[in-house]
TORPASE-881296 format. One record per atom (N, C-alpha, C, O): y negated, z, x; atom name; residue in one letter. Coordinates in steps of 0.001 Angstrom, whole numbers, plus 524288, in hexadecimal, padded with zeros to 5 digits. Each point is the difference from the previous one (the first is absolute). Layout:
BEGIN
@y Y z Z x X atom CA type A
...
This chain:
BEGIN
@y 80495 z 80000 x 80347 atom N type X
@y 7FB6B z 80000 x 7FCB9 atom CA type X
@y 7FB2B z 80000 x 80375 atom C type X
@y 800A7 z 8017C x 80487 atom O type X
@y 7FA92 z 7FD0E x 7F9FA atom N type X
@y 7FBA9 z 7FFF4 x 801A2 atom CA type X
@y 7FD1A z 803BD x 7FDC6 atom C type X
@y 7FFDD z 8002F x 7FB32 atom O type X
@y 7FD21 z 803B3 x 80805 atom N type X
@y 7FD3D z 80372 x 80010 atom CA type X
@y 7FBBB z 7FF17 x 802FC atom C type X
@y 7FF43 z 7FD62 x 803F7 atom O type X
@y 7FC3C z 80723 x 7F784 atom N type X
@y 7FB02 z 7FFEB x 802C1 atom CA type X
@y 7FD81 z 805BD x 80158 atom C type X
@y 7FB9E z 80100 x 7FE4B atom O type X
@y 806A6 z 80213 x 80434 atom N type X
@y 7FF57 z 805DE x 80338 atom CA type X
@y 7FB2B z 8004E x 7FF84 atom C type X
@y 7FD2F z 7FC9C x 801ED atom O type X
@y 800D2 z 8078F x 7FB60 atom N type X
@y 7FAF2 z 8039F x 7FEF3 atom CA type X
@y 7FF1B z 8022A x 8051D atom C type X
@y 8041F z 80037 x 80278 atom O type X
@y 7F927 z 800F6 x 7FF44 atom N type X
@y 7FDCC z 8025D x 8066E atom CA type X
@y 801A4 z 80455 x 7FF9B atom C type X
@y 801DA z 80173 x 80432 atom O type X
@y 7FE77 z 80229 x 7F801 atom N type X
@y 8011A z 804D6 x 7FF5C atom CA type X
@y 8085D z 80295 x 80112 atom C type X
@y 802E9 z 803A9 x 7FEE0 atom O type X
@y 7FD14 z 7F6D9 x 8041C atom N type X
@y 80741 z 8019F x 8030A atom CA type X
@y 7FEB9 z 800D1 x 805D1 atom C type X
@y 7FBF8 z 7FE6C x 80219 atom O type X
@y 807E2 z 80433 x 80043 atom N type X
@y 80112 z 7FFD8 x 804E8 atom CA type X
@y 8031D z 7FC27 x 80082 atom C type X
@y 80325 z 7FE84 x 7FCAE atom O type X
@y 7FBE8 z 7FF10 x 808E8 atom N type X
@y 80186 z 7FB66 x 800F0 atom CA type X
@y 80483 z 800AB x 7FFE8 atom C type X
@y 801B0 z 7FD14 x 7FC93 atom O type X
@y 803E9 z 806C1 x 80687 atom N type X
@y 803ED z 80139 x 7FF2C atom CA type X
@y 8005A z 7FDD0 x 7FADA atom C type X
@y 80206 z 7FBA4 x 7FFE2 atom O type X
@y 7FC4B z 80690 x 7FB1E atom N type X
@y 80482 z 7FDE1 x 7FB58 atom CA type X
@y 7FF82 z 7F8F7 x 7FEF2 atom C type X
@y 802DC z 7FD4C x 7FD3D atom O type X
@y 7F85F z 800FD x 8061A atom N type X
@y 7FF70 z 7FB60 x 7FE90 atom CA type X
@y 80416 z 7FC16 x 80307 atom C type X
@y 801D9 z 7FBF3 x 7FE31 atom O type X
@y 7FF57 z 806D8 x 80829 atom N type X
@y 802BC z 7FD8A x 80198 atom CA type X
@y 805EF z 7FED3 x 7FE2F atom C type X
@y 80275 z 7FBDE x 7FFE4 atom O type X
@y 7FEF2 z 80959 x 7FEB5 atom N type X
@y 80600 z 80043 x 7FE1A atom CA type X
@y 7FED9 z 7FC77 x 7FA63 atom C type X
@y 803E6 z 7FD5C x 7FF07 atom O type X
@y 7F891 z 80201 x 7FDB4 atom N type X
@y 80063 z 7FD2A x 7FAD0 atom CA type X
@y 80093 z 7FA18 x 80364 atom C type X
@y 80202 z 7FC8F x 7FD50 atom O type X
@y 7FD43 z 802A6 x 80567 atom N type X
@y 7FF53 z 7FA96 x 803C7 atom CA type X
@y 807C5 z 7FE82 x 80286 atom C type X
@y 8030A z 7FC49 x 7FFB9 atom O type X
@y 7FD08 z 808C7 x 80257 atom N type X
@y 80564 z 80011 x 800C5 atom CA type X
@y 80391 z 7FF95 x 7FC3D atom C type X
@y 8045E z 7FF18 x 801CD atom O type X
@y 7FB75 z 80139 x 7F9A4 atom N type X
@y 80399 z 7FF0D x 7FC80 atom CA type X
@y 7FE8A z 7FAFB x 7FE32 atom C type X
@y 802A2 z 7FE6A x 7FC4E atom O type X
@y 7F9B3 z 7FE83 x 80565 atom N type X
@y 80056 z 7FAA8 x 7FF6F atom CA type X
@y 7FB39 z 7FDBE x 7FBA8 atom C type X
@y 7FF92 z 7FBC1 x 7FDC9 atom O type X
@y 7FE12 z 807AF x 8021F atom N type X
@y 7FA82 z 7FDDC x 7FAD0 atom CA type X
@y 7FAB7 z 7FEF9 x 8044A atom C type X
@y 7FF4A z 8013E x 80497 atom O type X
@y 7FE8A z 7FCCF x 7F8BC atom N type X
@y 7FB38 z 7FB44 x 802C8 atom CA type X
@y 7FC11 z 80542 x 7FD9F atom C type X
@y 80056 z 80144 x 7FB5F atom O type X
@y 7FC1F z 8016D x 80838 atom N type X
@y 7FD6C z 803C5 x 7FF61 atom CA type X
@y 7FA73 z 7FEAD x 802A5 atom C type X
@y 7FFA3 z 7FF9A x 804C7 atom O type X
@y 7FBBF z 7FFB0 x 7F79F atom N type X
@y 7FBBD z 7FF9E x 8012A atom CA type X
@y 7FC16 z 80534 x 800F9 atom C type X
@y 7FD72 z 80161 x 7FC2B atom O type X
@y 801E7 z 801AB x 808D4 atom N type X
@y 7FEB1 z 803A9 x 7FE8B atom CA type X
@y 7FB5A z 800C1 x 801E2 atom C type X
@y 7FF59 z 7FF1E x 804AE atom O type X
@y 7FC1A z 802C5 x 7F800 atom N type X
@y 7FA59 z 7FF67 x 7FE48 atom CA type X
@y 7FC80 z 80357 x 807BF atom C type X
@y 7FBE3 z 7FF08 x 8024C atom O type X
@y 80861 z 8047C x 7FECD atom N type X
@y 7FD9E z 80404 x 80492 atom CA type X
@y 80045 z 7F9AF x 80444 atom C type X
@y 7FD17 z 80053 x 803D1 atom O type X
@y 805C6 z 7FACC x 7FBC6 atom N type X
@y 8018A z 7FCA0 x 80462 atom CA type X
@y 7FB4F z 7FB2B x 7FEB8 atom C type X
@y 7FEAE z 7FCA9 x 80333 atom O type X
@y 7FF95 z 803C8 x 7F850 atom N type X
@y 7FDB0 z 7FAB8 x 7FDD0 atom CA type X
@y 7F9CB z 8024A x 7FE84 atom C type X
@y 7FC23 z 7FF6B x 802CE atom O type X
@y 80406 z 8030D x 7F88D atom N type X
@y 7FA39 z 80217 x 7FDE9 atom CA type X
@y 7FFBF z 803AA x 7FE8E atom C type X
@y 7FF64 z 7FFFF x 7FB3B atom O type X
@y 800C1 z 803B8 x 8067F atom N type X
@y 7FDCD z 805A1 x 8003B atom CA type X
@y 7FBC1 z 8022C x 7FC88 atom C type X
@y 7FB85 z 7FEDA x 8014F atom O type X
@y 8051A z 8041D x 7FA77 atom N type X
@y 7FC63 z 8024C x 7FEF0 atom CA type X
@y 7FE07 z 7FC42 x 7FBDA atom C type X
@y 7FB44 z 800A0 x 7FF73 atom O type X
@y 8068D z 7FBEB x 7FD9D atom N type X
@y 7FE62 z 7FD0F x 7FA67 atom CA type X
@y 7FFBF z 803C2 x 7FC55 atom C type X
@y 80174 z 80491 x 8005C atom O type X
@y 7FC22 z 7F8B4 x 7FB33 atom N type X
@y 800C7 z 803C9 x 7FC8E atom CA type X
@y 8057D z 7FE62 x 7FC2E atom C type X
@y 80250 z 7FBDC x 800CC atom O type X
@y 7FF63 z 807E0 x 7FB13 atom N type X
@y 80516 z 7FE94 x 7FD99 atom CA type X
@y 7FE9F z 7FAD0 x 7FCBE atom C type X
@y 80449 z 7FDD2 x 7FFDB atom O type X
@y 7F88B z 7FF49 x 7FDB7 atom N type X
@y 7FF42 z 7FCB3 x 7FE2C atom CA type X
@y 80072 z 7FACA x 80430 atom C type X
@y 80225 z 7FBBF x 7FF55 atom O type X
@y 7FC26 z 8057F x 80359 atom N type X
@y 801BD z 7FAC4 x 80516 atom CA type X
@y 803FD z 7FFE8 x 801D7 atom C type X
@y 8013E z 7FC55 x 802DA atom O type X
@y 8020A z 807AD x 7FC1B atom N type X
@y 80559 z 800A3 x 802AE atom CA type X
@y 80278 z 7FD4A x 7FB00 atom C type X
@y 80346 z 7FCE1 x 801A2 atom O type X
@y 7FC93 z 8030C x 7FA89 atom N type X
@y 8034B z 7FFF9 x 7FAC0 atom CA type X
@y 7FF15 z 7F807 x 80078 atom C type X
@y 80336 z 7FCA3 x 7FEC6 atom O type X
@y 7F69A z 80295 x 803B1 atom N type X
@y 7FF87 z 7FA29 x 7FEAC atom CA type X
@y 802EF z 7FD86 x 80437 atom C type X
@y 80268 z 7FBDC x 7FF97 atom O type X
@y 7FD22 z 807A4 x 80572 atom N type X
@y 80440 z 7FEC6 x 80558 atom CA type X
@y 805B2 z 7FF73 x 800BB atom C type X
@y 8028E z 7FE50 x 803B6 atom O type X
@y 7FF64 z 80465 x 7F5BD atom N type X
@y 80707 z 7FFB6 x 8004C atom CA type X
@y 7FE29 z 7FAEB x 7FDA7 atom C type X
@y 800C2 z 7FBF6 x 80280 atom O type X
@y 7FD33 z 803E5 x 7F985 atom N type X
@y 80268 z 7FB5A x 7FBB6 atom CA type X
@y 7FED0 z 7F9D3 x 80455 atom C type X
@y 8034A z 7FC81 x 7FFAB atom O type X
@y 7F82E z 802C7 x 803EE atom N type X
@y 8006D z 7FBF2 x 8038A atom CA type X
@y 804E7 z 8003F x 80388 atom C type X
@y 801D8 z 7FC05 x 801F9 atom O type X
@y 8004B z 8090A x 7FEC9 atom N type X
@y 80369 z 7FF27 x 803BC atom CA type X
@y 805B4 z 8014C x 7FBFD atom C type X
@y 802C8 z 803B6 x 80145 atom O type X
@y 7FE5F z 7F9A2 x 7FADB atom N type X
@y 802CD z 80415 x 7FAE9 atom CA type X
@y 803B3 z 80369 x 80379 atom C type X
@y 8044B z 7FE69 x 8017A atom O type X
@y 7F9E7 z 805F1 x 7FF9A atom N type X
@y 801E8 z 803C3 x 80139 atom CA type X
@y 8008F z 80419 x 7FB44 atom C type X
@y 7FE95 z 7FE89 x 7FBA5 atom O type X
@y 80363 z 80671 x 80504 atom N type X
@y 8006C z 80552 x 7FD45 atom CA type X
@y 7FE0E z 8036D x 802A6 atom C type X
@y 801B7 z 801E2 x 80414 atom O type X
@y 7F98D z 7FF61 x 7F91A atom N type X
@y 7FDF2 z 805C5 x 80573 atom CA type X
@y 8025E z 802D7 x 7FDBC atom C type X
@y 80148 z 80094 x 7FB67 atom O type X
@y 7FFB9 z 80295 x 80A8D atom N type X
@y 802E3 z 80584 x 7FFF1 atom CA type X
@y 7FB89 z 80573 x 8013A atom C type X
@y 7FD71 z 8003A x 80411 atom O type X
@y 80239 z 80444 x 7F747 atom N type X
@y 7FBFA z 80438 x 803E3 atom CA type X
@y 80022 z 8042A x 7FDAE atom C type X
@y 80325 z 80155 x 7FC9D atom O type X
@y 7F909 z 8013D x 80549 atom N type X
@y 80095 z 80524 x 7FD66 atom CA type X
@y 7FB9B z 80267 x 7FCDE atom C type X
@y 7FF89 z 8046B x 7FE28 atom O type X
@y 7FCAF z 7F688 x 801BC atom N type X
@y 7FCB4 z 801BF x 7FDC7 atom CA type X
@y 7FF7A z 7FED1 x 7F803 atom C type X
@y 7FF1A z 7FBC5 x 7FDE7 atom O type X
@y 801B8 z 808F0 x 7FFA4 atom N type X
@y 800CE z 7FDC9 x 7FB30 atom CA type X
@y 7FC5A z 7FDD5 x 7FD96 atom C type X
@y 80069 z 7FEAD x 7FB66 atom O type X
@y 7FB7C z 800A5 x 80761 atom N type X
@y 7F9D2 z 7FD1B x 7FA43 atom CA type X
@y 80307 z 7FAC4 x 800A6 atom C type X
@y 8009F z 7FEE5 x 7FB5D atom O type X
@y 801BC z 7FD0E x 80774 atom N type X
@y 802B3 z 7FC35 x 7FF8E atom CA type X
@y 804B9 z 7FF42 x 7F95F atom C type X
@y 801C7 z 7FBB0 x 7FED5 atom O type X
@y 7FEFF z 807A3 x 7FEF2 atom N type X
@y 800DF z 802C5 x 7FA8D atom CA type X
@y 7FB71 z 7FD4E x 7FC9F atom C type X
@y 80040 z 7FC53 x 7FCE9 atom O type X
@y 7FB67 z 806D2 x 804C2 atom N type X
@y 7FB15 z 800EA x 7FB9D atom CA type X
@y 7FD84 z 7FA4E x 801AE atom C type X
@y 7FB62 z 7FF05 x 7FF14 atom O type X
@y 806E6 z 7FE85 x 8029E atom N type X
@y 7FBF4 z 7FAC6 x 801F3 atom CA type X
@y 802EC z 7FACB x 7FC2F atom C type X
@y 7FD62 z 7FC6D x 7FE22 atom O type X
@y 808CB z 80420 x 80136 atom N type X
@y 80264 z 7FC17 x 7FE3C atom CA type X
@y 7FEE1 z 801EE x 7F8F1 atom C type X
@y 7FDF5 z 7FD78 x 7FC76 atom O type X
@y 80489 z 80869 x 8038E atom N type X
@y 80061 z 7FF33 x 7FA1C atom CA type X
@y 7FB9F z 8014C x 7FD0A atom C type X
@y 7FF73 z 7FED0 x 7FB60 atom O type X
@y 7FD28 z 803D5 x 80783 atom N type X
@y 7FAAE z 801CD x 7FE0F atom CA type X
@y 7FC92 z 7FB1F x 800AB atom C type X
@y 7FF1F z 7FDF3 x 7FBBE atom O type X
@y 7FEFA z 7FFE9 x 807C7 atom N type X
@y 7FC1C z 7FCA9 x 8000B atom CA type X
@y 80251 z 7F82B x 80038 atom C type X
@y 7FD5D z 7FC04 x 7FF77 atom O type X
@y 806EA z 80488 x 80147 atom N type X
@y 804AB z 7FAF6 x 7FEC1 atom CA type X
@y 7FF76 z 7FC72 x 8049A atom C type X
@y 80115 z 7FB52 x 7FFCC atom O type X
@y 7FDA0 z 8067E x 80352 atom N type X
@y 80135 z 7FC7F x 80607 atom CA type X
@y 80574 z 7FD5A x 7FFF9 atom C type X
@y 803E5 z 80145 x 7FD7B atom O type X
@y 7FBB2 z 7FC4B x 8049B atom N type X
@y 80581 z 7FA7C x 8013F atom CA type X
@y 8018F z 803F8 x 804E2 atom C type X
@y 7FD17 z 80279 x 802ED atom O type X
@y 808C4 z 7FD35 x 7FCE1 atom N type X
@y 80386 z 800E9 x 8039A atom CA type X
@y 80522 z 7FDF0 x 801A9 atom C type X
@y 801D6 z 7FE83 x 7FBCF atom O type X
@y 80154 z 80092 x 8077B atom N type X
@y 8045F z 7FE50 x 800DA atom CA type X
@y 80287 z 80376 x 800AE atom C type X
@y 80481 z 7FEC6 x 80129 atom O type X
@y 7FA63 z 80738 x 7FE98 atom N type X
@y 802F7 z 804DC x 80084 atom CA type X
@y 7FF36 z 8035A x 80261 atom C type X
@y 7FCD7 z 7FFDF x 803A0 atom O type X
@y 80544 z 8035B x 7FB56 atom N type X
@y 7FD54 z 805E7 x 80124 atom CA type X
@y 8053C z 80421 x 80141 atom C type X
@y 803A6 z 8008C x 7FCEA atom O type X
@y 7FBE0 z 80278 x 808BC atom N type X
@y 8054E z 8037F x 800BF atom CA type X
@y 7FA9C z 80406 x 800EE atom C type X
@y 7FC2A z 7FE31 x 80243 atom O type X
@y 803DD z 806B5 x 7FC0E atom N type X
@y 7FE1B z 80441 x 7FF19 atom CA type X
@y 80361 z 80389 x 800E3 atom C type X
@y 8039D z 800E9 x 7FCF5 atom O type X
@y 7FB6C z 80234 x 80886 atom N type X
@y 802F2 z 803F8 x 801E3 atom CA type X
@y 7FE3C z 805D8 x 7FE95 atom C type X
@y 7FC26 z 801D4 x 80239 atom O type X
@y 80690 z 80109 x 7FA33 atom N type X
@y 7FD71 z 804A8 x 80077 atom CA type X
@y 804CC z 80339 x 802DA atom C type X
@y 80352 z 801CD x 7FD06 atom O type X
@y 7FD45 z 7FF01 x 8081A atom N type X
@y 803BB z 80118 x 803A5 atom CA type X
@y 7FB16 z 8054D x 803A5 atom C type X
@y 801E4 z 800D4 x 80458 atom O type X
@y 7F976 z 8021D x 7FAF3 atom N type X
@y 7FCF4 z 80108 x 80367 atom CA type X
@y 800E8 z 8044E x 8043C atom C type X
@y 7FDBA z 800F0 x 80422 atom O type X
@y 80796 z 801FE x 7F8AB atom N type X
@y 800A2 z 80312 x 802CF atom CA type X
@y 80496 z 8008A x 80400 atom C type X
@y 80131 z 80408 x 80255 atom O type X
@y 8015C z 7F6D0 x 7FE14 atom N type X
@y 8072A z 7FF6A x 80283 atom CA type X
@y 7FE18 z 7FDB1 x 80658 atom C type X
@y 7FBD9 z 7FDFD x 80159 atom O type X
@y 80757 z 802D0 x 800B3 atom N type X
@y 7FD87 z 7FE31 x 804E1 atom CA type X
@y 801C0 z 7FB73 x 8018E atom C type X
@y 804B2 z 7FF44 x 7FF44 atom O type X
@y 7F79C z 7FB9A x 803C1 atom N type X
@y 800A8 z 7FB55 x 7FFE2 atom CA type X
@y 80623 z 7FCC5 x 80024 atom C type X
@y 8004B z 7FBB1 x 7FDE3 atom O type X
@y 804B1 z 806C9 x 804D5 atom N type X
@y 805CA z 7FF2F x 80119 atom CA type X
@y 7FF78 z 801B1 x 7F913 atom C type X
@y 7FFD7 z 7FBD8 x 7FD95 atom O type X
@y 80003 z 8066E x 80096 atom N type X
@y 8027A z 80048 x 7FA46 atom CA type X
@y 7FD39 z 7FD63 x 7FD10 atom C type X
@y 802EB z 7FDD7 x 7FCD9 atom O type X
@y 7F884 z 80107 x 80257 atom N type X
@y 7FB81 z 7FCBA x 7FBEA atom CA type X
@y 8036F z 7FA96 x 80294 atom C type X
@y 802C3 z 7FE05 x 7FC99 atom O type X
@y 7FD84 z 7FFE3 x 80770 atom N type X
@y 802FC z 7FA23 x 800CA atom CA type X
@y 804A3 z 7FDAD x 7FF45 atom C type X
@y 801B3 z 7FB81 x 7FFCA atom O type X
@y 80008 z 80929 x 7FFDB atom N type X
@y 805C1 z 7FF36 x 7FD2B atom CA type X
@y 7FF16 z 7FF8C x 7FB42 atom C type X
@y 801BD z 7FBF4 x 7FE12 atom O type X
@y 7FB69 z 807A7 x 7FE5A atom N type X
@y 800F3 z 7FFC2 x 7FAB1 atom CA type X
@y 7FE47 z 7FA0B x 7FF19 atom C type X
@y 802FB z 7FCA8 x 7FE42 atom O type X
@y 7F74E z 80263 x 8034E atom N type X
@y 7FDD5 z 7FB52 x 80042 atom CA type X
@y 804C0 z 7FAF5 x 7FE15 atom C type X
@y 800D5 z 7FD16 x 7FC44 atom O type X
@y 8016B z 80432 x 808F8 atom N type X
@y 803FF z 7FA87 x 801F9 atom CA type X
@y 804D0 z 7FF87 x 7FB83 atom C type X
@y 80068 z 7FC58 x 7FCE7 atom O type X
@y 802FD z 807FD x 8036F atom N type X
@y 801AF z 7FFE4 x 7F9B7 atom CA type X
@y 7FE90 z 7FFAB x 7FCA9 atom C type X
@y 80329 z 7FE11 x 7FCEF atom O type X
@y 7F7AA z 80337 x 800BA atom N type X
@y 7FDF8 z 7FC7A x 7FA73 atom CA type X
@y 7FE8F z 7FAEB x 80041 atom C type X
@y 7FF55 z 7FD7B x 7FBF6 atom O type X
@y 80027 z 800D5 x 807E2 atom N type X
@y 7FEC1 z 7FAFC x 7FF3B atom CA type X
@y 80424 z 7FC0B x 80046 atom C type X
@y 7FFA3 z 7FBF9 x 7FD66 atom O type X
@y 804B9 z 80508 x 805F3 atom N type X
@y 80605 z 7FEEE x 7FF0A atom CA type X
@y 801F2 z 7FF98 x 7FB3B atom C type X
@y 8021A z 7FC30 x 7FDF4 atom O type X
@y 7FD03 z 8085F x 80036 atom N type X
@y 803A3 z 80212 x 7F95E atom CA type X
@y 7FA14 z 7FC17 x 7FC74 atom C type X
@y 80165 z 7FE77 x 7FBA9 atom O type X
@y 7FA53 z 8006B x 80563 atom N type X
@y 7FC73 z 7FD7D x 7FA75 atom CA type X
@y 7FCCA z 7FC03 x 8020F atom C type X
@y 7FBBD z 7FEAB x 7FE35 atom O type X
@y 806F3 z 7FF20 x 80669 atom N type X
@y 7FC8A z 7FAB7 x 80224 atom CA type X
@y 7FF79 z 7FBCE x 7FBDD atom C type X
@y 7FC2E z 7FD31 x 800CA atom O type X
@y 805DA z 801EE x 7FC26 atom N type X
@y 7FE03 z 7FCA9 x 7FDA5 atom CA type X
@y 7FE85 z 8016E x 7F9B4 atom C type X
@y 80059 z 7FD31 x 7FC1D atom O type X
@y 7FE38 z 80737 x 80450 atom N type X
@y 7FC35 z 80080 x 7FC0D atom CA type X
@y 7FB81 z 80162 x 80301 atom C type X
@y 7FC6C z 800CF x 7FCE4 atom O type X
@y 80260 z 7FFB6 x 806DA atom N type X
@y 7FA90 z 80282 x 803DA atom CA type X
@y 7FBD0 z 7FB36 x 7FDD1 atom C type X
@y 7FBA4 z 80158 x 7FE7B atom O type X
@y 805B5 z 7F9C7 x 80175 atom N type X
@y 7FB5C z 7FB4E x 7FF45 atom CA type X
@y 7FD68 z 8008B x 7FA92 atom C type X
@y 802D9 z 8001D x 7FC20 atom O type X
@y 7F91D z 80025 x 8037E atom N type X
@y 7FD16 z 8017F x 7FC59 atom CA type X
@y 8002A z 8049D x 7FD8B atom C type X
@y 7FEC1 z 7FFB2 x 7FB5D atom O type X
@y 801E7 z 802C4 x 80587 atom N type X
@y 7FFDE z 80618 x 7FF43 atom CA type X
@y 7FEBD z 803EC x 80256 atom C type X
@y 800F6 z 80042 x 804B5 atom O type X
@y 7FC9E z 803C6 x 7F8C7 atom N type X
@y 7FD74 z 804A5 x 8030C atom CA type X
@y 8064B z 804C3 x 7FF9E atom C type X
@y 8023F z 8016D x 7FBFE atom O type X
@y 7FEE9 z 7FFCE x 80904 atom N type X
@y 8047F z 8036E x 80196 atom CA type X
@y 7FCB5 z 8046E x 801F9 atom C type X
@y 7FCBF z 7FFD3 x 80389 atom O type X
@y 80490 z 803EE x 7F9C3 atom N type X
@y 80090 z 8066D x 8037C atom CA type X
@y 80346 z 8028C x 80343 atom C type X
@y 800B6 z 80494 x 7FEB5 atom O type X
@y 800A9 z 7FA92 x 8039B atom N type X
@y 8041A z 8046F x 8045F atom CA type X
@y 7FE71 z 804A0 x 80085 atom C type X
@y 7FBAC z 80190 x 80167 atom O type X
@y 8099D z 801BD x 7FCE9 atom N type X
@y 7FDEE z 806B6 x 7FF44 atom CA type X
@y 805AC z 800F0 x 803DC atom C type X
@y 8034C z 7FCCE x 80170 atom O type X
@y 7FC3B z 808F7 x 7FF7E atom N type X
@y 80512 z 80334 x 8036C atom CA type X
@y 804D9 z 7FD34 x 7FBAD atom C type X
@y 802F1 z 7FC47 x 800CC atom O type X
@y 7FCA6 z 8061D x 7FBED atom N type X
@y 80497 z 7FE17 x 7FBEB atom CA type X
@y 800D0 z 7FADC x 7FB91 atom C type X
@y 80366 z 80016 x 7FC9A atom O type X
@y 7F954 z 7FC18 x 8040F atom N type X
@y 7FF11 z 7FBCC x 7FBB9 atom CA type X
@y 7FD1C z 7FC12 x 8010F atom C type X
@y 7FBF6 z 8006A x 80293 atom O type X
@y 80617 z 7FA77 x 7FB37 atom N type X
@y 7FBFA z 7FC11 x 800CE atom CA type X
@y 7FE8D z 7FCFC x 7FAED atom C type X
@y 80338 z 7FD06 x 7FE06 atom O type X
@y 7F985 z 80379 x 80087 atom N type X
@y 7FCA5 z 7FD8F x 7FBCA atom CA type X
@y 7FE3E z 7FB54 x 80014 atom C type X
@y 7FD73 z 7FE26 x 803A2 atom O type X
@y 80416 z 7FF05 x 7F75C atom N type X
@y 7FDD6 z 7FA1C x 80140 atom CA type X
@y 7FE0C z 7FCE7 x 7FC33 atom C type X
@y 80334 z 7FD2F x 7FDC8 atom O type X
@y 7F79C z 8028D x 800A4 atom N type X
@y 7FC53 z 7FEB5 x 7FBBD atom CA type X
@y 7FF51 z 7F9E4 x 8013E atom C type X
@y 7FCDC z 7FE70 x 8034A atom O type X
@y 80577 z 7FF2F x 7FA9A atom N type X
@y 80024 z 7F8E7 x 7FF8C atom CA type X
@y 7FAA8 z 7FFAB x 7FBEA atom C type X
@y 7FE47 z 803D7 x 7FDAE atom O type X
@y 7FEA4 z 7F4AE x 801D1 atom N type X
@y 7FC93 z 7FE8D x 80021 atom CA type X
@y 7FA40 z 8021D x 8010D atom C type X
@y 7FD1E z 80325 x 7FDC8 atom O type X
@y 8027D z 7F947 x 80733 atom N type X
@y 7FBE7 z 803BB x 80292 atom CA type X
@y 7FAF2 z 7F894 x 800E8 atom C type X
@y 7FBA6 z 80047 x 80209 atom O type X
């Protein structure tokens, strides 16, 4: 899958998401410091799925109706990076192909997946 990494990862999880074989655009290597609305117009040129942790990316699609190609929303804040990348890597295994067009949550225990976006 193609991803578009929010600045807000350590590079570690970006690399291992790389190692399992997905095309990872990540914002700390390219443009730094956009705001979430340029990032959201930056997947859909590159149709990527941003991945992050920041939730107004939520309040931007269904609240104000921004175009997206998808959305992985980690609320993981307190596990430490070896466990947030694993969980990561198994949800996206077990629901890769529902990830495209859809806003996904990743929690310790669940993954949520709200289709037309």
């Amino acid at each position: 899958m193609k991803f578009l990494a929010d600045e807000n990862f350590e590079p570690q999880f970006v690399a291992r998401l790389r190692d399992e074989g997905h095309e990872v655009l990540f914002l700390d290597e390219y443009d730094a410091g956009i705001d979430d609305v340029e990032i959201l117009a930056m997947a859909i040129d590159q149709d990527a799925i941003v991945i992050t942790n920041d939730k107004d990316f939520g309040e931007l699609i269904f609240r104000h109706g921004f175009e997206s190609r998808g959305v992985v929303f980690l609320r993981l804040y307190d596990l430490p990076l070896i466990e947030r990348v694993e969980i990561v890597i198994a949800a996206i295994r077990m629901h890769e192909a529902e990830l495209k067009s859809a806003f996904t949550v990743i929690s310790r225990k669940s993954v949520r997946i709200r289709k037309s976006l």
